[in-house]
N, C-alpha and C positions, 0 to 999 in steps of 0.2 A: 411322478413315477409311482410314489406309493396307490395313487387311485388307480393306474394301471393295474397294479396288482391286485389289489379288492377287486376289482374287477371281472381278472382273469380268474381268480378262484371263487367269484360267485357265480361265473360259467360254467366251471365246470363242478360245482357243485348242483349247479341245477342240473347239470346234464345226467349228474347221478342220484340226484332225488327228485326230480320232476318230470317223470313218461309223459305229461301234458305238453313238453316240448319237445316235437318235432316234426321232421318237413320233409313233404313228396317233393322238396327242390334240392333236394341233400343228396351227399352222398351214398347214405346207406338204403335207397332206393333199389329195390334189388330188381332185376331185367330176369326174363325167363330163360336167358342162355345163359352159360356161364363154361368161361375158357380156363383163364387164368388158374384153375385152383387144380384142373387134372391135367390140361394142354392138352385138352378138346374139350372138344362142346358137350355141353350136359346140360340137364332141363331142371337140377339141381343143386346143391350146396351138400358135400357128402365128406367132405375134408375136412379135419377134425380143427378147423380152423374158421377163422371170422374173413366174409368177403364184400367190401362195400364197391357199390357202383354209382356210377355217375350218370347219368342217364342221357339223351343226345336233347329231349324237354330240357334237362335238368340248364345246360349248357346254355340251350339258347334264351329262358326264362334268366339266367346271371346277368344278363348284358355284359358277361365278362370278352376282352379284348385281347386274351391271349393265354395257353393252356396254364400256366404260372398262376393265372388271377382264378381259374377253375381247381386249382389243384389248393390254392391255397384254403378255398370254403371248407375243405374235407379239413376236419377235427381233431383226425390221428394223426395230422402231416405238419411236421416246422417249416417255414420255407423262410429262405434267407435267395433275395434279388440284389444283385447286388446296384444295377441301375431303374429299379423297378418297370421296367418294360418288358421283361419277360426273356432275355437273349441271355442273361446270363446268372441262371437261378439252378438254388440247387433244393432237393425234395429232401429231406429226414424221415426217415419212421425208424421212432424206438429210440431217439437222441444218441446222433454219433456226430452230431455237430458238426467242424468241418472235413470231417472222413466220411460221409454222409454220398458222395459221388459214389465212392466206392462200396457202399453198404448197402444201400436203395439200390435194386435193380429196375430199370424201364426199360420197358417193351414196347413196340410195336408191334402189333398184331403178331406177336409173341417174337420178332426179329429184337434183339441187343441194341438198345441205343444210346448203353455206355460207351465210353471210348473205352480203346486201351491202352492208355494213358491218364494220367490224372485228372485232363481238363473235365466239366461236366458232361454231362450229357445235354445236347442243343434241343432245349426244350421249344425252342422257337422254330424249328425246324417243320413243326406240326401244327397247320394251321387248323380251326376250329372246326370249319367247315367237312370237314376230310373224317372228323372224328364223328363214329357210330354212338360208342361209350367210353367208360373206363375204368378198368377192373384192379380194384384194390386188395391183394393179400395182405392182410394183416399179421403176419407172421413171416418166421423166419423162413426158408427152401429151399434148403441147401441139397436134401438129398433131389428132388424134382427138377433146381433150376441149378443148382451149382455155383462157380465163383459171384464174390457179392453178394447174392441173396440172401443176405444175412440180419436182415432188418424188415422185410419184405421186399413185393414186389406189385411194380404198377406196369401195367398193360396197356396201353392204349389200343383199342379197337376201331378200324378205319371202316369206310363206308364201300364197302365193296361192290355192291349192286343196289343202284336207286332206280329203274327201268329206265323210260324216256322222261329225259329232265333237263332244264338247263337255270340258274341262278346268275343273278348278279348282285355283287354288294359292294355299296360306295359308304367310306366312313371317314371320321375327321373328328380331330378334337386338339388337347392341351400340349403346348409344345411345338405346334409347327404337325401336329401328329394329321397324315394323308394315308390311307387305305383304299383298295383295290381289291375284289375278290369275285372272282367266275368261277363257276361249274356245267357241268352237262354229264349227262350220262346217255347210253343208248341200250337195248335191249332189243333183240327176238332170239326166240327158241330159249335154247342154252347159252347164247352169247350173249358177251357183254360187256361195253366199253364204259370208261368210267376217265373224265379229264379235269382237272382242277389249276389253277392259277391264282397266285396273292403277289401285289407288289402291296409295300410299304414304306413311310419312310418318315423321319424325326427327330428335330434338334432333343428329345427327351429332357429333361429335370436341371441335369449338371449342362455346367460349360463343356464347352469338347467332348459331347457325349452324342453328335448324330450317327443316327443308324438309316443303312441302306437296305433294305431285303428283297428280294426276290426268291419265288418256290413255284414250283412245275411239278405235277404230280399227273402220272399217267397209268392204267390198269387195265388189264385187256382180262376176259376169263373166257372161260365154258364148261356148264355141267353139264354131265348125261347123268344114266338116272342110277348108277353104281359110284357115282366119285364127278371130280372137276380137276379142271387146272387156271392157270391163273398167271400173268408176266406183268410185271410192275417195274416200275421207273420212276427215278427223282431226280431233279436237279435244285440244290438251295443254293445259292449266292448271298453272303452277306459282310457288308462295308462297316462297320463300326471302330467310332474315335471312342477311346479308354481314358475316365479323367481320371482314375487315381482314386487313394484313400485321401482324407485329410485328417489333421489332428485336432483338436481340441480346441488349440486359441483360431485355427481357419476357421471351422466350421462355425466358433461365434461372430466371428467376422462377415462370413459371407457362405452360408452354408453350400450354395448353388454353385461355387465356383470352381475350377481345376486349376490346382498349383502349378508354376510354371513350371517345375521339374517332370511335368506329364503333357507339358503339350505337343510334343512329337509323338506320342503314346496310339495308337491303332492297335485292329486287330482287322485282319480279311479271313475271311475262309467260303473257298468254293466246294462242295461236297456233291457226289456224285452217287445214287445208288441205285442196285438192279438187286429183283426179288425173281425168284420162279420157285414154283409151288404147285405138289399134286396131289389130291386125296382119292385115294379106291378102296371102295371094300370091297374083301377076300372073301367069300362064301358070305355065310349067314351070322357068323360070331367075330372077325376080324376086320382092321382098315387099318389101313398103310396111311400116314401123313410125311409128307416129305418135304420140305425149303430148304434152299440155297440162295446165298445172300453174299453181295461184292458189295462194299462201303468203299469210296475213297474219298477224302479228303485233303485238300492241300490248302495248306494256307501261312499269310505271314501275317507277321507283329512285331513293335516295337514297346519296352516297357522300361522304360525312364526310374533310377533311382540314385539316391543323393545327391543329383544334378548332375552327375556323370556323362557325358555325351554315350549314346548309345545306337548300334547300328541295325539295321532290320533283322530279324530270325524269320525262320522258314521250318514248317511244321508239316509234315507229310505223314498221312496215314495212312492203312489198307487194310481193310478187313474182308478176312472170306469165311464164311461159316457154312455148315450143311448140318443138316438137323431130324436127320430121319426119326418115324416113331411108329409101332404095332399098337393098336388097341383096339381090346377084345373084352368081350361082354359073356361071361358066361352064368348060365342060371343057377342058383344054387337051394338050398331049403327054406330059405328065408329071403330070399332075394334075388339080383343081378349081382354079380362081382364083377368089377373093372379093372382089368388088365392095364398096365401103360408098360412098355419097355423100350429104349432107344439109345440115340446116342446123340449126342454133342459136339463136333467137330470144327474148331476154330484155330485160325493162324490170325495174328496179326503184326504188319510190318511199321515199325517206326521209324523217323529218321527227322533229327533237330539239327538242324545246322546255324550256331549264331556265335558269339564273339568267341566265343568258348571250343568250338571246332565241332566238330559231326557229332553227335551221340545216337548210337541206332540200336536195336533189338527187336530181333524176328523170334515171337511166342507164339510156340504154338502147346492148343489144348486139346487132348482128347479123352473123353469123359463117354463112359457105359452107365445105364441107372433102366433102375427096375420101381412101377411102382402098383400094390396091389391094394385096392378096398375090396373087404370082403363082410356079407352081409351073415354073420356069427350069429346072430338070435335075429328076432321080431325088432325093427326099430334099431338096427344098434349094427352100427356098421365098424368093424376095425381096419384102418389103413397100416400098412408097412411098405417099407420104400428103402432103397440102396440105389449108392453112386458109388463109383469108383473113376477118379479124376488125376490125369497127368499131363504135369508142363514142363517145356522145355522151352530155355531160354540159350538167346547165341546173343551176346553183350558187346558192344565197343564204344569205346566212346578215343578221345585225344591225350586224358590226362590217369583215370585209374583204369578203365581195362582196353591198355595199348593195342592188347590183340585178343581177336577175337574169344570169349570167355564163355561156356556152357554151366547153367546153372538146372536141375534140373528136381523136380519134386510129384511125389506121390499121395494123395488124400482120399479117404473113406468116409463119408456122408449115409446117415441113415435117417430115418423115421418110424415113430410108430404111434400109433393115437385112435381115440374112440369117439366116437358121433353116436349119440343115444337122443332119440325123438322121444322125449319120455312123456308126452301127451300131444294133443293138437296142437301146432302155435307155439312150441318149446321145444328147443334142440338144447343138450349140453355137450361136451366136448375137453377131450382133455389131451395133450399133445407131446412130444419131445422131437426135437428134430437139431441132428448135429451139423454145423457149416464151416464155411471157410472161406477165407480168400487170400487167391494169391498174388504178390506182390504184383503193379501194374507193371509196365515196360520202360515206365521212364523215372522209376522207384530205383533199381537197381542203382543208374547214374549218379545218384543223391542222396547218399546212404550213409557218406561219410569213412569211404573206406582211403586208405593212403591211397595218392598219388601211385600208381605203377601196381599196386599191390594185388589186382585180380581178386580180393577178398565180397564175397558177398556178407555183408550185415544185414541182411533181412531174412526173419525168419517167416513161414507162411504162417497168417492166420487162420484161428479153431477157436470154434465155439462149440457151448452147450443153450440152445433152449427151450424153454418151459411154457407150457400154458396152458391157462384154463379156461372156459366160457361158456355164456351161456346166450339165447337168440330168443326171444319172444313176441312171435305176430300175431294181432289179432284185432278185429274191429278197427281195421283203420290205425291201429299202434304198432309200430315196431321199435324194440329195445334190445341191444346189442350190447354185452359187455364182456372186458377178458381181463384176466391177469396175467402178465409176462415178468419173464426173467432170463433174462440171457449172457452167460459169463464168456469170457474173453480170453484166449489168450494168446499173446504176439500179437495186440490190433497195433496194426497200421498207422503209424503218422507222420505229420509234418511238425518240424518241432521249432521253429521259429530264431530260437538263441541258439542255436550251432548251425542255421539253415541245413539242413538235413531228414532224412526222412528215416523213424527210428522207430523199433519195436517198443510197445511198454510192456508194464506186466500186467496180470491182472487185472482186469474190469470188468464194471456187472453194469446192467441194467435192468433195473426193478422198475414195475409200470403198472397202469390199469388205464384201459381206454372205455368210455361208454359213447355209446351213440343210439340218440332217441328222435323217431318221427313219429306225427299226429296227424293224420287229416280233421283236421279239428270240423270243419265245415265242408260244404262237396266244394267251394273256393278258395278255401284258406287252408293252408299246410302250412308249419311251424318245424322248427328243431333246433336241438341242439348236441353239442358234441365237445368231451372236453378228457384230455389227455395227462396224465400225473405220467412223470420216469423221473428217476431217482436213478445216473450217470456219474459212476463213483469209479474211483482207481484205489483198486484194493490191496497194492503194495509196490512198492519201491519205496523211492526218494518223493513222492507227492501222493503216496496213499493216503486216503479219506478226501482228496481232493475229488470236489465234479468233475467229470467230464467238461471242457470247454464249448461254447456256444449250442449248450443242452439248457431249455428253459425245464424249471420241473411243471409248470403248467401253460398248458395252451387250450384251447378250446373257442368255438364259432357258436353261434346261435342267428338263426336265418326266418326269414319269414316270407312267404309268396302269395302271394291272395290276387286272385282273378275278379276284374270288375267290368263293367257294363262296355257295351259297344267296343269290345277287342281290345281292352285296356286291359296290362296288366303292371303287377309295382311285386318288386323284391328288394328285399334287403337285408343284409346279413351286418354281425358285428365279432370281425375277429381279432381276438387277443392272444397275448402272449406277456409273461413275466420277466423280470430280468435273470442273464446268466453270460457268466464269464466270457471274455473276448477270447477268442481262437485264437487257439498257440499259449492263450496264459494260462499253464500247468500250476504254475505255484501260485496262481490269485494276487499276483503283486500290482494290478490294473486294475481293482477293480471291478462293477459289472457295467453290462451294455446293459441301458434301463428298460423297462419291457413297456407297453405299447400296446389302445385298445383302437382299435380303426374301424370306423363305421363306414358301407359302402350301401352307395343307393340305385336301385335301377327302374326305370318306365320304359315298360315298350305299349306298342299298338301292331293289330294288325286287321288288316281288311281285306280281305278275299285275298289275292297274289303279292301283295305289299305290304312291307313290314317296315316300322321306323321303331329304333328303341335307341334310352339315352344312358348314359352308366354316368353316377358320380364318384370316383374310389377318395376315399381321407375324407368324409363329409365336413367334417368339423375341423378338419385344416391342420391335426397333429403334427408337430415336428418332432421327428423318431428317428431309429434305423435300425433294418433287420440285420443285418451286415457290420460287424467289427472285428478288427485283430490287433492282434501284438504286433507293432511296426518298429522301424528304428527312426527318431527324431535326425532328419538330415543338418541339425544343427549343434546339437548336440551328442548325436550319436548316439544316445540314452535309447532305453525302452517304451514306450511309450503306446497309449493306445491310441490306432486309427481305425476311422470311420469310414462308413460307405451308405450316405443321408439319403432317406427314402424321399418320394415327391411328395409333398404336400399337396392341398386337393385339387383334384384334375378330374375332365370328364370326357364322354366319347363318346359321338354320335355316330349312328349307323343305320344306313338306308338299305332296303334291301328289295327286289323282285324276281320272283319266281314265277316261270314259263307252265 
């Protein structure tokens, strides 16, 4: 453990004294468009904020097997899987540990791919192939993006128009692991069809741990030469058996295995979604962007504990959102200024039906925001930005709110900050932007109010945060660094020893991210990338305590280099420190010991065929990103459990393109 640690903080030490590391296979690879930072497209970076991207090279040079194993190379990001296959992972930026679902906003192609609900967001949902790039804000965006956006926000950008195309790819590897993946596209004029398919399937790591998948991805568009539109469709299907945490004396036993109090344990969920979308420009200064988005999801599970017999539950979602937006470009003495103004429109319907009786609530959001960059001097852009956000909750559940119960809240979101290009190749930037989020929908249920009592205990979370930074490109170097601080108050959580979900007080997160690429050679790119936050609760009953499952250092270093006859080799090694099991406020557990993993990848490719091979855990680590506070089913006691990563495994993948 302790080498783990030297480790991790000689990453990220390099990462902040060594510009000689870094990689055009990185994250902070920037792409000429950029969505995510104003919610349209720009041909630049003008948000007083840090923006890394991933690139769709970057992706397919990883030999990475699933968006999880991509998202993990980025620098600024914790990730905790808890079966390491990718279906059920959750992202961190800015350590909020396991409140992290709700803190990290993801997008697709700027559509919510939170729930709203607590479970994560189905990062497996989004196959590789499908993805263009993906857009990392490194800051908070509360006033722009609203609930959640409190830590940042990731994007994922889909491949909307390839012309005439068609793909196939066959892959296979550790575990029983079988892959499947087609494409095509079609193209004339302004039209254009775009069709995708991935089956999957894999006894995975653990015992009782196979997974079934299936994804259908379909896209119709058409542009003229003022604006487009665009109709999308998905269908995912996905079977997976759930083994369980284990504790300490298991996992020396037999780490692989699932205790028999989880082997009835499942999870299904079918999910269903429809996109439609249209962009026009208005004259010469104005564009209308408009989406509308239907999610449904249904699904059941069973989840086994202290051997209790247990009976199936059934999880039904529905989400509708509509998302109009204006922006306009007006010239001014020193520049363009960019307009953004719109709104935000979402309802979402829950309903849990399991031993416990129905628990349901219909939230709905509706959110106005305004946001302007304007270009104040030569070089030196100022942004301000306002939201104004309202929710309304209709509660029931069988035991505290009998009959139907309305909860109902109002939040003000602002920003303001500066972009100064203070030479060629040097941006600085300094920030404030206020956020929030408010309780999910199945938060309310579990909150710990009496029996009968109609009482809501949750109050909305508000924050304040701070940053500063700075961006230097040049000759082949890009160096990216910020400072953040972001306080808290009312965050959100689960609290383990009264199962319930309970406000704290006071919290900060104090940070510094650097991120550094090199094209060192016209074949060889290098980087590295390494994350310090400092996850403190600044009063109650556990002030000075960290934040739980916050490492205070993480950081990657990667390396890519192109060699003879279509060969090329990447390889990255990311780390992380140890930090407290989730759920354990008072540090009574202990920590989860941190962990440095070396991943290896070769591909080849020759005219229309591609074969590459991925090794992840080179050196066979037995670790885990994943722990919490559990109850011993024998003792009843507290106790820490675990959720054991796979040790080393590898992935083969063929591929041909038409």
């Amino acid at each position: 453990m302790q080498r783990g640690i030297y480790l991790v903080r000689k990453l990220f030490l390099g990462a902040v004294l060594a510009p000689f590391a870094a990689v055009a296979n990185d994250a902070v690879v920037l792409d000429p468009v950029y969505v995510t930072a104003t919610r349209s497209e720009q041909s630049e970076v003008r948000l007083p904020a840090a923006v890394s991207v991933i690139s769709r090279a970057q992706i397919e040079s990883s030999g990475a097997a699933n968006l999880v194993d991509v998202l993990r190379s980025f620098g600024g990001a914790q990730v905790t899987d808890l079966y390491g296959d990718g279906s059920r992972a959750q992202i961190d930026l800015r350590g909020f540990g396991d409140a992290a679902n709700a803190n990290t906003l993801i997008l697709v192609d700027g559509r919510r791919l939170n729930n709203p609900d607590i479970a994560p967001p189905d990062l497996s949902s989004i196959s590789l192939k499908d993805i263009e790039r993906i857009e990392i804000l490194n800051s908070s965006a509360g006033a722009l993006y609203g609930d959640q956006a409190v830590g940042g926000v990731i994007n994922i950008i889909t491949r909307a128009r390839t012309g005439n195309s068609a793909a196939l790819e066959l892959g296979g590897g550790s575990y029983d692991g079988q892959r499947a993946r087609a494409t095509g596209g079609l193209a004339k004029g302004g039209a254009s069809l775009r069709l995708s398919a991935e089956m999957r399937s894999s006894d995975n790591y653990r015992d009782h741990n196979k997974l079934d998948y299936s994804n259908v991805l379909g896209r119709a568009g058409y542009d003229w030469s003022s604006g487009g539109a665009f109709a999308e469709a998905s269908w995912v299907d996905e079977d997976l058996e759930t083994p369980g945490s284990l504790f300490a004396a298991e996992m020396k036993a037999n780490r692989r295995q699932s205790a028999a109090r989880f082997a009835n344990d499942f999870s299904d969920t079918d999910t269903r979604v429809l996109r439609l979308g249209v962009n026009q420009a208005l004259g010469s200064r104005w564009k209308l962007e408009a989406e509308a988005t239907e999610r449904r999801s249904d699904g059941s599970f069973r989840l086994g504990t202290f051997g209790v017999a247990t009976q199936d539950s059934f999880q039904d979602r529905k989400l509708r959102a509509f998302n109009p937006r204006m922006v306009g470009r007006y010239p001014m003495g020193s520049g363009t200024a960019l307009i953004t103004v719109g709104s935000d429109l979402q309802r979402a319907d829950y309903e849990l039906s399991s031993q416990l009786g129905v628990q349901a609530n219909r939230q709905d959001q509706t959110d106005v925001y305004g946001q302007a960059i304007l270009p104040v001097a030569p070089a030196l852009d100022l942004t301000v930005g306002l939201r104004r956000a309202h929710v309304d909750n209709k509660v029931e559940d069988g035991f505290t709110f009998v009959q139907p119960t309305e909860f109902t809240d109002s939040r003000t979101a602002g920003e303001a900050g500066l972009s100064w290009k203070a030479r060629d190749g040097l941006r600085l930037f300094l920030r404030y932007d206020r956020n929030y989020r408010f309780a999910k929908v199945d938060e309310f249920t579990n909150a710990g109010a009496p029996a009968g009592s109609n009482i809501n205990l949750l109050d909305t979370q508000t924050g304040d945060s701070y940053e500063a930074g700075a961006e230097w490109a040049q000759a082949g170097l890009l160096l990216h660094t910020s400072l953040f601080r972001t306080d808290l108050e009312n965050e959100i959580v689960f609290d383990p020893t009264t199962f319930s979900n309970i406000n704290l007080d006071h919290t900060r997160r104090d940070g510094v991210l650097v991120e550094s690429r090199w094209q060192a050679l016209d074949r060889l790119a290098l980087a590295a990338a390494g994350q310090y936050v400092d996850a403190q609760l600044r009063n109650g009953g556990f002030a000075g305590n960290p934040v739980p499952l916050v490492a205070r250092f993480s950081g990657k270093v990667s390396a890519d280099l192109g060699l003879p006859y279509g060969l090329n080799a990447y390889t990255e090694v990311v780390a992380m420190n140890s930090r407290g099991f989730a759920g354990d406020y008072d540090q009574t557990l202990g920590d989860l010991p941190g962990y440095a993993v070396v991943n290896l990848s070769l591909g080849w490719r020759w005219n229309k065929l591609s074969l590459r091979g991925r090794i992840n855990n080179l050196l066979d680590r037995e670790y885990s990103e994943y722990g919490a506070a559990g109850t011993d089913p024998g003792t009843f006691a507290e106790a820490a459990a675990y959720q054991p990563s796979p040790e080393r495994n590898f992935w083969l993948t063929l591929g041909y393109e038409l």
